[in-house]
mmCIF file of the N, C-alpha and C atoms, coordinates in Angstrom:
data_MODEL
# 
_entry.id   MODEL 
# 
loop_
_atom_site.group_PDB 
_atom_site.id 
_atom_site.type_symbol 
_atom_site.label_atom_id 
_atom_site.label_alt_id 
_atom_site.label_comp_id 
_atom_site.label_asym_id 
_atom_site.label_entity_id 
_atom_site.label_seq_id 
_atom_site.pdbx_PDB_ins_code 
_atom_site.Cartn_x 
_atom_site.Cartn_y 
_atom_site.Cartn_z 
_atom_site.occupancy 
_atom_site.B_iso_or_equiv 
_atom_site.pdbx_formal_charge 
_atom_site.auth_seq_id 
_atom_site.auth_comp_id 
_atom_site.auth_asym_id 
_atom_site.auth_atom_id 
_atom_site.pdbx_PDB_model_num 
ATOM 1   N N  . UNK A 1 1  ? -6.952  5.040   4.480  1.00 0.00 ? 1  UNK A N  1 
ATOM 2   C CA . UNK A 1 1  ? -6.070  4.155   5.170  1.00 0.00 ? 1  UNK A CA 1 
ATOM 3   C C  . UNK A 1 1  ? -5.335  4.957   6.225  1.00 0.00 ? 1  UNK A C  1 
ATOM 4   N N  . UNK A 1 2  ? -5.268  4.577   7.436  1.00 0.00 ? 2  UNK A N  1 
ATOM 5   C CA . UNK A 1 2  ? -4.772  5.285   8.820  1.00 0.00 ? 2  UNK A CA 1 
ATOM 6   C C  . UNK A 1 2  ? -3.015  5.063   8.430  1.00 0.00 ? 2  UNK A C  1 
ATOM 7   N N  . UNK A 1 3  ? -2.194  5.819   9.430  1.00 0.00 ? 3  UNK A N  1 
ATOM 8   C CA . UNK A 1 3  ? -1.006  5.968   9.492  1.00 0.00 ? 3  UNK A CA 1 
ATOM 9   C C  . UNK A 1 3  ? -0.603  4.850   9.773  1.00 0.00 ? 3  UNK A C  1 
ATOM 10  N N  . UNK A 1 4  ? -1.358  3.762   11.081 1.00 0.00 ? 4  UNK A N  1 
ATOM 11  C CA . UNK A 1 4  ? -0.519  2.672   11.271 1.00 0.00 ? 4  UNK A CA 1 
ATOM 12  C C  . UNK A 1 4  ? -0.937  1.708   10.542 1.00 0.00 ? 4  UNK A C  1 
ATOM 13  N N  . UNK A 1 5  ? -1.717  1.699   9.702  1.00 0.00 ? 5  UNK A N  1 
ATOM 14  C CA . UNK A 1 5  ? -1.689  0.851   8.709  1.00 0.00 ? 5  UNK A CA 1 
ATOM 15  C C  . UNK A 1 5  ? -1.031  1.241   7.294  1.00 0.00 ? 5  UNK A C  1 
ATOM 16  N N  . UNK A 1 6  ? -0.033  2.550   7.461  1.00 0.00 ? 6  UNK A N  1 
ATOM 17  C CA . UNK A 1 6  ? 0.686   2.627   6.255  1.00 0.00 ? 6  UNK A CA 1 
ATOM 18  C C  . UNK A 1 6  ? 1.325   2.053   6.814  1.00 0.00 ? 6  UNK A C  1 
ATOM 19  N N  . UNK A 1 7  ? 1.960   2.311   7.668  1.00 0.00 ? 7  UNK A N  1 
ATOM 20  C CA . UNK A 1 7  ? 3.351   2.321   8.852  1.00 0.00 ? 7  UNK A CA 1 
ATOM 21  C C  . UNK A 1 7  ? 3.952   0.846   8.726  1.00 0.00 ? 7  UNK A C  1 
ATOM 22  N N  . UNK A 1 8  ? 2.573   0.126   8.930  1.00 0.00 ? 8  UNK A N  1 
ATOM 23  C CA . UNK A 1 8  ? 2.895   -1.328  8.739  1.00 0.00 ? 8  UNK A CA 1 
ATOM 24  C C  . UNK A 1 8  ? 3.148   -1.346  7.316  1.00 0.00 ? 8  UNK A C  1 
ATOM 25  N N  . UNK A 1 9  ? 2.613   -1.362  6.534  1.00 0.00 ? 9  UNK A N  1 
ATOM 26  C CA . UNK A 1 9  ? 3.170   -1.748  4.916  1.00 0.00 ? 9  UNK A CA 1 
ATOM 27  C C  . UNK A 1 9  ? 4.555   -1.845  4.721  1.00 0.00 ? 9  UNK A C  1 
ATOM 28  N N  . UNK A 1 10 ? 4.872   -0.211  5.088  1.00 0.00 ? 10 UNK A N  1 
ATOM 29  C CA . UNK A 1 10 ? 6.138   0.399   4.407  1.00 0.00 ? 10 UNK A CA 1 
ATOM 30  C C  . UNK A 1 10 ? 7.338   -0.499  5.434  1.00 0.00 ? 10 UNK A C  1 
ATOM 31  N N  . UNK A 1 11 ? 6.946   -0.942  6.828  1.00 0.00 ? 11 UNK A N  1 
ATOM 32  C CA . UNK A 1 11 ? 8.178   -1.994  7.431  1.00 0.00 ? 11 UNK A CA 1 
ATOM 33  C C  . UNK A 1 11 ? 8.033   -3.255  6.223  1.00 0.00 ? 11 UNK A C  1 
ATOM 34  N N  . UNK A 1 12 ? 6.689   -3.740  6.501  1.00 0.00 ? 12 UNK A N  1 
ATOM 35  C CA . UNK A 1 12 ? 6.738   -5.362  5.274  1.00 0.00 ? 12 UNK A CA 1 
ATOM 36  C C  . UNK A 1 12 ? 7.602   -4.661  4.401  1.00 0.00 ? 12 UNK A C  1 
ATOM 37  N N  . UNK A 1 13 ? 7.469   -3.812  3.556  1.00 0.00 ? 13 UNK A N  1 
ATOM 38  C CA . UNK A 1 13 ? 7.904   -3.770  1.943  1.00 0.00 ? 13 UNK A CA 1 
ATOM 39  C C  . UNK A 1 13 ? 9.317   -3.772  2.453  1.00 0.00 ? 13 UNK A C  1 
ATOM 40  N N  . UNK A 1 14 ? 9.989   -3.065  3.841  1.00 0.00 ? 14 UNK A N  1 
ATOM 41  C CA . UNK A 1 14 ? 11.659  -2.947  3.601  1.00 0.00 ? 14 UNK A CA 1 
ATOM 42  C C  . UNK A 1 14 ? 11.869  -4.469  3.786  1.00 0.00 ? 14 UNK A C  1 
ATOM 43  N N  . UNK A 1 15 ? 10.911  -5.110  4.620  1.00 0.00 ? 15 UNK A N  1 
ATOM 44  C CA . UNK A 1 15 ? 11.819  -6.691  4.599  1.00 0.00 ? 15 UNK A CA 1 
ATOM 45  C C  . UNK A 1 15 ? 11.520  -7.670  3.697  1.00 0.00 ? 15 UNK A C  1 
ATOM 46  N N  . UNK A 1 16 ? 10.608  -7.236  2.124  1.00 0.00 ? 16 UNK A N  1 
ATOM 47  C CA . UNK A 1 16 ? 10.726  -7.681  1.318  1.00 0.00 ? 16 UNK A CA 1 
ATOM 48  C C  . UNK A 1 16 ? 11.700  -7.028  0.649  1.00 0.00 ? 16 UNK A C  1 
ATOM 49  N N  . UNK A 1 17 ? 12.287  -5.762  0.288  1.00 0.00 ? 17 UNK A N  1 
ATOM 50  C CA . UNK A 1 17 ? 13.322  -5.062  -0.208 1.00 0.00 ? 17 UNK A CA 1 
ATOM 51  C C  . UNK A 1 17 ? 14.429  -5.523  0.467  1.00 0.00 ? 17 UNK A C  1 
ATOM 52  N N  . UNK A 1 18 ? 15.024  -6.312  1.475  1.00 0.00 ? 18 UNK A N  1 
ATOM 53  C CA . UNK A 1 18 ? 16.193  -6.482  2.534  1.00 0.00 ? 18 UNK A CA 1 
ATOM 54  C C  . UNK A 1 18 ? 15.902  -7.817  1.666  1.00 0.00 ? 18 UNK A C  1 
ATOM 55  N N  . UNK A 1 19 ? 15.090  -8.336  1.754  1.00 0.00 ? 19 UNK A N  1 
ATOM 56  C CA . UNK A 1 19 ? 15.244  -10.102 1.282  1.00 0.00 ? 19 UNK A CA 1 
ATOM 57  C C  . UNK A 1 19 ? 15.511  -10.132 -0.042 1.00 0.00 ? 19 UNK A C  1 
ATOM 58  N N  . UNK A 1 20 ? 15.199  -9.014  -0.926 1.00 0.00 ? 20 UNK A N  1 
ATOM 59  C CA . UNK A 1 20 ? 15.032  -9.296  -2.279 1.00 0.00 ? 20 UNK A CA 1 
ATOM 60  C C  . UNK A 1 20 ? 16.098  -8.823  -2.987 1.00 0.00 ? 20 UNK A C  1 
ATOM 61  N N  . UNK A 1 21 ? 17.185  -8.175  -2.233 1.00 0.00 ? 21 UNK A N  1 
ATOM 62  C CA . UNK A 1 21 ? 18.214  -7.055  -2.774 1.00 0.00 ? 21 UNK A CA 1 
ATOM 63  C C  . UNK A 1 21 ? 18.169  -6.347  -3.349 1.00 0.00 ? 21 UNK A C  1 
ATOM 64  N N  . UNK A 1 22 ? 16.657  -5.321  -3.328 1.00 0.00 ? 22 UNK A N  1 
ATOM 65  C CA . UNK A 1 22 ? 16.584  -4.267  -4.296 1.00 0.00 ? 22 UNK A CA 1 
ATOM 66  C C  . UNK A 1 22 ? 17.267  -2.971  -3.724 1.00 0.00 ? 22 UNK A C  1 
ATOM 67  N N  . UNK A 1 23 ? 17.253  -2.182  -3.860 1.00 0.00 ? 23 UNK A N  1 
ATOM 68  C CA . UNK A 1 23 ? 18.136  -0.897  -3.467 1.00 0.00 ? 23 UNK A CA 1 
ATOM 69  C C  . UNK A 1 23 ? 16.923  -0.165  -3.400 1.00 0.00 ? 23 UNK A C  1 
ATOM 70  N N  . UNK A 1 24 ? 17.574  0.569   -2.082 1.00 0.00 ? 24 UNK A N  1 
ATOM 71  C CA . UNK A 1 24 ? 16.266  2.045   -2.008 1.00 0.00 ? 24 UNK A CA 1 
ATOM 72  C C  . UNK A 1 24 ? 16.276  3.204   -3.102 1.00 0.00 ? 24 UNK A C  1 
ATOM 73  N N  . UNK A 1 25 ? 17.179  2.926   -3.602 1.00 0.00 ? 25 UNK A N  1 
ATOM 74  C CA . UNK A 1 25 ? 16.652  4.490   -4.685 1.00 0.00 ? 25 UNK A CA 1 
ATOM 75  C C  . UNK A 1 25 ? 16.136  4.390   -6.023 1.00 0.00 ? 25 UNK A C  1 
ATOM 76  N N  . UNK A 1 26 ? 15.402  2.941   -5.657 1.00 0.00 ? 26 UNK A N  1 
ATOM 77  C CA . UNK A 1 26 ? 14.466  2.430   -6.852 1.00 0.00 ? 26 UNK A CA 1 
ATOM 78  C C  . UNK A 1 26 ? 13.163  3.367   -6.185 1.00 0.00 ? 26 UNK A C  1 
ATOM 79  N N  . UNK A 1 27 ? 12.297  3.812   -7.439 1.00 0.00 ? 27 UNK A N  1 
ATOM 80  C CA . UNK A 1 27 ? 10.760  4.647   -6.536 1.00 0.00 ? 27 UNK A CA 1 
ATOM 81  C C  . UNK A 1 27 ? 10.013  3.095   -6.192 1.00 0.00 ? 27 UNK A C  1 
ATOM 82  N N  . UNK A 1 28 ? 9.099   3.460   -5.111 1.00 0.00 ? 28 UNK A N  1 
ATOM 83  C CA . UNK A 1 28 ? 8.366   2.696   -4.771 1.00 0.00 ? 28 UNK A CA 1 
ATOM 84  C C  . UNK A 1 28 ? 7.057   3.568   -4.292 1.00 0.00 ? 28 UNK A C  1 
ATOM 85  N N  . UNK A 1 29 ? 6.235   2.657   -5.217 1.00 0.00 ? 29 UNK A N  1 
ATOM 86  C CA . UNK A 1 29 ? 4.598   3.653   -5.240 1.00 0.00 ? 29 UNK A CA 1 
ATOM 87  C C  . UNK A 1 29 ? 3.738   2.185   -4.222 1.00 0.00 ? 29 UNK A C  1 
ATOM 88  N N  . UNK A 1 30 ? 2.939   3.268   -3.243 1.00 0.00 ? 30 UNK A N  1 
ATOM 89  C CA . UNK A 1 30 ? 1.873   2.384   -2.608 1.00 0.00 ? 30 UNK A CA 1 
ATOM 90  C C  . UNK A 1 30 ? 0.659   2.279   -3.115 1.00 0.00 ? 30 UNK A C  1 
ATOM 91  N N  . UNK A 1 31 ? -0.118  1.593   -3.924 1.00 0.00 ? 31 UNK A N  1 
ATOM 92  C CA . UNK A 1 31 ? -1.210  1.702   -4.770 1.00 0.00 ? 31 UNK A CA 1 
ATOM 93  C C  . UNK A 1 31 ? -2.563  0.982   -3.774 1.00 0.00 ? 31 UNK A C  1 
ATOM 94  N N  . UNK A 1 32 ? -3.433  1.264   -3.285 1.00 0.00 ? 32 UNK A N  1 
ATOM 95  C CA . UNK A 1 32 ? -4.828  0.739   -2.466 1.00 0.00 ? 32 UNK A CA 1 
ATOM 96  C C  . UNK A 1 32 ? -5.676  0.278   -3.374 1.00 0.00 ? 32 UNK A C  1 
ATOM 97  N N  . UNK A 1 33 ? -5.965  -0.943  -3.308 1.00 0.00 ? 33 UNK A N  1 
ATOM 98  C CA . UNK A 1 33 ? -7.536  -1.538  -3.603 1.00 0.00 ? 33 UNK A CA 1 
ATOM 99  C C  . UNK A 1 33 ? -8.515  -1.243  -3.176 1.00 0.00 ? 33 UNK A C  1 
ATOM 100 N N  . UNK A 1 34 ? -9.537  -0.324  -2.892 1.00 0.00 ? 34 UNK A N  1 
ATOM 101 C CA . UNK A 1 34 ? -10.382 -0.193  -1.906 1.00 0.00 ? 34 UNK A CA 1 
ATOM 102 C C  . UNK A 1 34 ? -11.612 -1.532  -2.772 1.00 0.00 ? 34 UNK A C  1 
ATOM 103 N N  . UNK A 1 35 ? -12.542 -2.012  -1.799 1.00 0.00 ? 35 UNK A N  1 
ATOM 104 C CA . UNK A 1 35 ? -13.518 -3.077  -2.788 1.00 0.00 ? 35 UNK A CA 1 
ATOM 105 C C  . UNK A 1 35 ? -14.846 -2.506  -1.659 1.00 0.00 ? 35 UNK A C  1 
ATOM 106 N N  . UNK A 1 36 ? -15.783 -2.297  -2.231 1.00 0.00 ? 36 UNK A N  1 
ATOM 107 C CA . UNK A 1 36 ? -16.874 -1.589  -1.365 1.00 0.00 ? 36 UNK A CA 1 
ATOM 108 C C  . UNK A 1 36 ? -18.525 -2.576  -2.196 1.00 0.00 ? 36 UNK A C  1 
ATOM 109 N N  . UNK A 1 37 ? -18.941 -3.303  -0.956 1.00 0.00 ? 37 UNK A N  1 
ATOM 110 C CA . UNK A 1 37 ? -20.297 -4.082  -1.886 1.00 0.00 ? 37 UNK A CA 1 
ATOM 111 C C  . UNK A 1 37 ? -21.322 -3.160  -1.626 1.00 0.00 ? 37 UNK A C  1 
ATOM 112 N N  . UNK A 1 38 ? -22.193 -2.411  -2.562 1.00 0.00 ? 38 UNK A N  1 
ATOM 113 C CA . UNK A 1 38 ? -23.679 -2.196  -2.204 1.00 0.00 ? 38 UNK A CA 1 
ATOM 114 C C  . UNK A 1 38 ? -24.496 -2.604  -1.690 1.00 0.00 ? 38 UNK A C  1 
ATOM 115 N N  . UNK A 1 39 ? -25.919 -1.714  -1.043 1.00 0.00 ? 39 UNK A N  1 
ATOM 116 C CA . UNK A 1 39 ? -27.128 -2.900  -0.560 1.00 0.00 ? 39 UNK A CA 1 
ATOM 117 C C  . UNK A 1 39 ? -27.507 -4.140  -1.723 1.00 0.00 ? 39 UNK A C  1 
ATOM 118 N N  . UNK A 1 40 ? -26.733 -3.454  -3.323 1.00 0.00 ? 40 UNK A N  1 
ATOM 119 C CA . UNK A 1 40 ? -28.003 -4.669  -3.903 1.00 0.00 ? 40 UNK A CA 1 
ATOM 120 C C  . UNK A 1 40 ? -27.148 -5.852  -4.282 1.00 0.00 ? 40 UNK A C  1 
ATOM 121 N N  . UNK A 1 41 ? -25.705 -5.814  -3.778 1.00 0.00 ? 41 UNK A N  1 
ATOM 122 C CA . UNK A 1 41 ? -25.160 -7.054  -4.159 1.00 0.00 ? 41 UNK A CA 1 
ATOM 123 C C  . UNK A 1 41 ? -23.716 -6.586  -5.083 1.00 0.00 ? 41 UNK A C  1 
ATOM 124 N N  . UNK A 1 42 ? -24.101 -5.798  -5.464 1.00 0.00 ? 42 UNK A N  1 
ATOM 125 C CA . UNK A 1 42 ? -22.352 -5.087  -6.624 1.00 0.00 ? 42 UNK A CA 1 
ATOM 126 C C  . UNK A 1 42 ? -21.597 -4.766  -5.901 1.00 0.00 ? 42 UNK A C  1 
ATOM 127 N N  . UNK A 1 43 ? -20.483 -4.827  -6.501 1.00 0.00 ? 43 UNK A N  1 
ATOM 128 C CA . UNK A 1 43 ? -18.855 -4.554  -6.155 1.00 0.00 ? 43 UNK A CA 1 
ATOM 129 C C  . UNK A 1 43 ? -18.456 -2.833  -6.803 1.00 0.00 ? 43 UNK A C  1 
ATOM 130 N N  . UNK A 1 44 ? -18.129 -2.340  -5.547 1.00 0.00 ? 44 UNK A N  1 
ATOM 131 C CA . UNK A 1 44 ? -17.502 -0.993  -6.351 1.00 0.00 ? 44 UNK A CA 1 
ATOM 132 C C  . UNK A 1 44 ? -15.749 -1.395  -5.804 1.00 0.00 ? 44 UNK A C  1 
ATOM 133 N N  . UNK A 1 45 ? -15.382 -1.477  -7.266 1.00 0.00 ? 45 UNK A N  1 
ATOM 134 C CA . UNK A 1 45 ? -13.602 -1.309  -6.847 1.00 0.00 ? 45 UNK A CA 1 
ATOM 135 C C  . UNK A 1 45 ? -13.308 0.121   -7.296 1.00 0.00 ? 45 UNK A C  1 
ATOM 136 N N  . UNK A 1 46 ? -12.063 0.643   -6.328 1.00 0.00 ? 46 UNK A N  1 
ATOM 137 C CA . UNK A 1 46 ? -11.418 2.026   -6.663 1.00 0.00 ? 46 UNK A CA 1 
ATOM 138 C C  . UNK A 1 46 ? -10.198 1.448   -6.457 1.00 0.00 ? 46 UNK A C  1 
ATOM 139 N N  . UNK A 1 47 ? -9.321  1.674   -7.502 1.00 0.00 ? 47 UNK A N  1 
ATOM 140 C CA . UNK A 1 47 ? -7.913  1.489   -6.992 1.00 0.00 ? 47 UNK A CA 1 
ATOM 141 C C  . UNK A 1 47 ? -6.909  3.089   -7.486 1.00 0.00 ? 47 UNK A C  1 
ATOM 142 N N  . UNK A 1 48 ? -6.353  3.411   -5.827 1.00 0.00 ? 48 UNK A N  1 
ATOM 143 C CA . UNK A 1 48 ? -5.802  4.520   -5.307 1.00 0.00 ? 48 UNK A CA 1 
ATOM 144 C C  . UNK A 1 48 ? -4.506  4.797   -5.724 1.00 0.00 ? 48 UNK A C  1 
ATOM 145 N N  . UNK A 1 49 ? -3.930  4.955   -6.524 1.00 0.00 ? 49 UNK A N  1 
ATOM 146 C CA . UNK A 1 49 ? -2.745  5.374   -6.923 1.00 0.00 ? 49 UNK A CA 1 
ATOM 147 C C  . UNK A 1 49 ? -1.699  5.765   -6.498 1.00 0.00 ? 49 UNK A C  1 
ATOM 148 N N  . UNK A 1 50 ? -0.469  5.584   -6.092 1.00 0.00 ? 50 UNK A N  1 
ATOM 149 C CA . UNK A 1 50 ? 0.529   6.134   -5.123 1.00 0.00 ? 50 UNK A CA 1 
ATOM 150 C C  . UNK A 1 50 ? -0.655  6.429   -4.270 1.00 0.00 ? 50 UNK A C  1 
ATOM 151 N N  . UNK A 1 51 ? -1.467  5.867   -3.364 1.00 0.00 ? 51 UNK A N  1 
ATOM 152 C CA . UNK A 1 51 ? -2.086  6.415   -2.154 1.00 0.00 ? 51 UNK A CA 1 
ATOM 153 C C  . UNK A 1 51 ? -1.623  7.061   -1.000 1.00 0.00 ? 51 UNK A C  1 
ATOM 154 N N  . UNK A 1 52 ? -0.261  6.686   -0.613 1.00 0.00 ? 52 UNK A N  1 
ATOM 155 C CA . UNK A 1 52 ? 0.602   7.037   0.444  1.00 0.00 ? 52 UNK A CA 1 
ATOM 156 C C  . UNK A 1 52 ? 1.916   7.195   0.497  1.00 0.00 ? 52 UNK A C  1 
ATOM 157 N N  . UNK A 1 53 ? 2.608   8.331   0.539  1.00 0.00 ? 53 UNK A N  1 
ATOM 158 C CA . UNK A 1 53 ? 3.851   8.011   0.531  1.00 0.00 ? 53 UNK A CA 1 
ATOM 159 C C  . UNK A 1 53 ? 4.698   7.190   1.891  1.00 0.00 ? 53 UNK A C  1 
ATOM 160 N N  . UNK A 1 54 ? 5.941   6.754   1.386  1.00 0.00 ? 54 UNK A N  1 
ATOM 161 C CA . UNK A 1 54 ? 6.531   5.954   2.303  1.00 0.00 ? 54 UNK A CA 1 
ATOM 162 C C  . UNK A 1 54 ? 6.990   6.560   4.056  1.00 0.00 ? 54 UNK A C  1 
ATOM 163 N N  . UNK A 1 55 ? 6.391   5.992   5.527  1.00 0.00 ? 55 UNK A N  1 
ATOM 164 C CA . UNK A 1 55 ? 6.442   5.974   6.410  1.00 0.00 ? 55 UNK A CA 1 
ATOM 165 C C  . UNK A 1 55 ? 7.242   5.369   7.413  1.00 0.00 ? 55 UNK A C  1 
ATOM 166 N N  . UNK A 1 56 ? 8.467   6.546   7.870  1.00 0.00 ? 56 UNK A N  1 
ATOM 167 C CA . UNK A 1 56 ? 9.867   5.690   8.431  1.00 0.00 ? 56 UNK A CA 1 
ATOM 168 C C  . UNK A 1 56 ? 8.652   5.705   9.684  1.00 0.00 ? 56 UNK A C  1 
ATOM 169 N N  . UNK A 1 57 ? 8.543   6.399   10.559 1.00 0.00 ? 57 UNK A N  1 
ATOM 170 C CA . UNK A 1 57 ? 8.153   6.232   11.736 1.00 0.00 ? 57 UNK A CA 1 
ATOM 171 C C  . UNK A 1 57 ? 6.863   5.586   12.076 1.00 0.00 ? 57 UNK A C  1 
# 
């Protein structure tokens, strides 16, 4: 996942955190779904764990 597509997350999540009244010094982990289909038709899911930490700029 590229920078400006963390970049974007981590703005959504503050204006769900601004709407929701949670406080920043709760942790907040970014976790990725990656979903990848094969030639023969299957699903490979990986899901990424804290994948990224949080991105002011």
């Amino acid at each position: 996942m590229g920078y400006t597509k963390q970049r974007t997350i981590c703005k959504v999540s503050n204006v769900y955190i601004k709407m929701n009244g949670a406080d920043f010094d709760v942790p907040i982990r970014y976790d990725v779904i990656a979903v990848n289909a094969s030639e023969e038709g299957t699903l490979n899911v990986n899901w990424l764990k804290n994948a990224f930490e949080y991105v002011l700029n």
